[in-house]
C-alpha angles and dihedrals in degrees: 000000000000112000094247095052083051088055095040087052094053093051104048089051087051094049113100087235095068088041084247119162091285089058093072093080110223090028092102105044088043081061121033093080091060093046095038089067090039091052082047089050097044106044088041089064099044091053093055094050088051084048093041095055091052087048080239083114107110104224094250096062084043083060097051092053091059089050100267121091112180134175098201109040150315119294115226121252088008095136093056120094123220116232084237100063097042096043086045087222088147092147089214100026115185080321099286093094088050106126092213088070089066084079115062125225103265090047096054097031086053081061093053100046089063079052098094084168098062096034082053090044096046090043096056096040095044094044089054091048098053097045080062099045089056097048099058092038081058092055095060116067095198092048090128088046085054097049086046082050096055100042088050091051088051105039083052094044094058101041087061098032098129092066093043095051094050088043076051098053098041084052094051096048097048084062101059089263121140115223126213126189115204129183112189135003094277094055092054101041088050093063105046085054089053091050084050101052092034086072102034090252108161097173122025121192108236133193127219111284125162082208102060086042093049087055096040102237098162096065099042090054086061087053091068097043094267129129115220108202121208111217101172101105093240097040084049090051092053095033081060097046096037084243128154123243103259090181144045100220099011106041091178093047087127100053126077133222086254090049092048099042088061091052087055098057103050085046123035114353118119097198143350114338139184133203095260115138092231093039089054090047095044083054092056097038092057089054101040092046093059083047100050093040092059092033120128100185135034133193132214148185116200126222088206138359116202120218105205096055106021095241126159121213132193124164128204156171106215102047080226086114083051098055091044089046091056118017103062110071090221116054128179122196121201120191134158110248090253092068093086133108121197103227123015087241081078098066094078092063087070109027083071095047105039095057101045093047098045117039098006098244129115087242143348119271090235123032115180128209131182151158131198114302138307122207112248102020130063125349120355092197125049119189113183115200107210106205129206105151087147105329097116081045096064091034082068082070111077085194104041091043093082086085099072092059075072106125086190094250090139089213083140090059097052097056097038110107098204090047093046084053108045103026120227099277079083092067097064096233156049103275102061133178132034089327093046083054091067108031105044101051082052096054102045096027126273083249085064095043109022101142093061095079078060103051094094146068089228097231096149094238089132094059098042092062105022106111099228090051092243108191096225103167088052089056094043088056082044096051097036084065094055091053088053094044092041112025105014112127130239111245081047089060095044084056098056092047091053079053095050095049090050094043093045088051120070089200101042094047094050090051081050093052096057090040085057088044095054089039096057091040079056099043099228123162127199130224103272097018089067088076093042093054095042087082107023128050113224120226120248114273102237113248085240131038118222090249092054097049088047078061108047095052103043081053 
């Protein structure tokens, strides 16, 4: 077909005469953020080619082709790709390549719930956490202004993000930072890997980050020869064990000081050792200082990015983020591309609400800023890891983008009663709880996690104290319909249409009625109802509908 009937075609399908895509009024404006910063990305890179092929391309624009731009210099090896990242063998990959997603929640939550010791070790922690919580809420009188303030900044923030991620990264490099754009795990992985190798670093210190975990990065570091040592007090704990985050903000919530203690022993310890809570931190401290003192290379997560300075934020309890941020002459960051805020004004706004969500305090003991690189003091080499792995994907759903307004407080957690029950090893993956049941099913696909949506009561606990007021039961139900449209099985979907015909029916449904009266007189169970009814007791079906009896007295 010629070129300008192609044209004329498309245009008339897209026309709202013809009902084409700019008929459905509020598609284009949902979406033009997203493909704006494709088109940038994109055209950016065609006209370097075309420079590049005339030798007019600044070095700079040639390393971010190859994946590095850097406003300082070239990093050494850039240009070279890892195995890892081009045979995309990450063992735990953003996170659809995490093996824990193969079981699906009841299966695994059916496990857990044998488990008394976790259920009495997750009662205890998350009833701590959330009287807390509720002592220092109490304390602000604008605490609901606050929590409108913060879901306005972030549901801003990401219908214009395009514009903010390109103000971030000129900001970044005009201060001697390097950027990095990666699309997917293996991308990012791979860099950090490159950055590794290009100065001889054969163990980094890293602090605790959801992201890194999301993409795996532990574990693709191993791959090339490289440790990557957890410094946070709980990641140490499972690092040393070979034990899964249960937890957003507390990844050992499921392990107790006697438990610990034992770990300990057999690890690090150098002599005897109790269960008491100072000795067990003094154990860890003496092994972590030696390491951050000889270490080359630190990794880091952000809490926040902001896009006007250029200024990364993490906030902590430990002051381990801080050693790894500053000690080590080369840091990488690495942040998915939601993290970011657009003015550092805005930065008040959470830093009230993160702290007294999270950990129930009015604000952590250690908050971190800092942007790009000075000479003579921290890093003198900044790499910032810029992560998609799904996230545009899910900013096409003007529903199930919500999830990415999250600041990881895991207040949601804290109040769920089936996560409070089964612990977050139950949801397959590192974002656990209410918020890991959105947003995971929208990073790796619903068809890969469809049983999440499903993993709540939908009470409506998580929205009432999440501080950016995400609306996570009407995601679930949002969700829950995607898993029926794109993965719902067959026989599932010939049930729901025999429903249909006997509801729509009043003959047929009252028939229905007295069949389920004589079959529960009877006790007969049906195929599939038998595992519904194991745990559930249904109610007894009345000896008279309400339709019956109508008609009964009117006769």
């Amino acid at each position: 077909m010629p070129l300008a009937a192609r044209n004329a075609r498309r245009r008339r399908a897209a026309s709202p005469a013809a009902g084409g895509a700019r008929a459905r009024a509020g598609r284009a404006p949902r979406r033009r953020g997203v493909l704006r910063l494709r088109r940038h990305l994109r055209g950016q890179e065609r006209r370097d080619v075309e420079r590049d092929a005339r030798g007019q391309v600044p070095p700079c624009r040639r390393e971010r082709r190859l994946g590095v731009h850097s406003g300082r210099r070239l990093v050494p090896n850039a240009d070279r790709r890892r195995p890892l990242a081009r045979q995309g063998r990450c063992p735990r990959a953003a996170p659809r390549g995490d093996p824990r997603l193969v079981t699906s929640f009841p299966e695994a939550a059916r496990v857990e719930l044998a488990n008394a010791q976790l259920r009495a070790n997750l009662g205890k922690a998350t009833t701590t956490i959330r009287a807390k919580r509720a002592r220092v809420v109490d304390e602000v009188p604008d605490w609901e202004a606050l929590r409108e303030a913060g879901r306005a900044i972030k549901a801003e923030t990401l219908s214009r993000l395009d514009g903010y991620l390109v103000e971030f990264e000129e900001a970044l490099l005009a201060a001697g930072a390097h950027v990095h754009w990666a699309r997917d795990a293996a991308e990012a992985n791979a860099v950090v890997a490159d950055v590794a190798q290009a100065h001889g670093v054969t163990e980094v210190v890293k602090m605790k980050s959801l992201t890194t975990d999301e993409i795996g990065l532990n574990d693709a570091l191993a791959a090339q020869g490289i440790h990557a040592l957890e410094t946070d007090f709980a990641e140490l704990i499972l690092q040393l064990d070979g034990d899964w985050s249960s937890h957003i903000l507390v990844p050992a919530i499921h392990r107790n000081r006697t438990e610990i203690r034992d770990l300990f022993a057999r690890t690090i310890a150098t002599g005897p050792l109790t269960d008491d809570p100072a000795e067990l931190a003094e154990a860890s401290r003496s092994y972590l200082r030696e390491k951050f003192l000889d270490a080359r290379m630190g990794v880091s997560g952000a809490n926040f990015g902001v896009a006007e300075t250029g200024t990364i934020c993490i906030v902590e309890s430990e002051g381990n983020g801080r050693m790894c941020t500053t000690l080590p002459p080369v840091l990488v960051t690495v942040l998915g591309i939601e993290k970011l805020v657009p003015t550092f004004a805005d930065l008040e706004v959470f830093l009230q609400l993160l702290p007294r969500s999270s950990t129930g305090e009015r604000m952590n003991p250690y908050t971190s800023l800092w942007t790009g690189v000075t000479d003579g003091d921290g890093p003198q080499e900044l790499h910032v890891v810029l992560l998609d792995a799904g996230r545009t994907r899910v900013l096409r759903d003007e529903v199930g983008r919500q999830a990415l307004q999250c600041i990881r407080c895991s207040a949601c957690l804290n109040v769920c009663p089936v996560y409070t029950r089964t612990g977050g090893h139950a949801y397959g993956s590192v974002y656990p709880g209410p918020i890991g049941a959105i947003l995971t099913p929208q990073l790796v696909g619903v068809e890969n996690a469809k049983s999440l949506p499903y993993a709540s009561t939908l009470c409506g606990a998580c929205y009432e104290v999440c501080p950016v007021k995400i609306d996570i039961p009407t995601v679930l139900l949002h969700l829950r319909a995607e898993v029926v449209r794109r993965a719902g099985s067959p026989a599932e979907r010939l049930v729901m249409r025999a429903l249909a015909w006997i509801f729509a029916g009043r003959q047929r449904f009252a028939v229905a009625q007295r069949l389920g009266r004589v079959a529960q007189r009877s006790g007969i169970r049906i195929g599939p109802l038998r595992r519904w009814t194991k745990t559930r007791d249904l109610p007894p079906a009345p000896k008279e509908s309400f339709r019956e009896w109508w008609n009964r007295e009117r006769a």
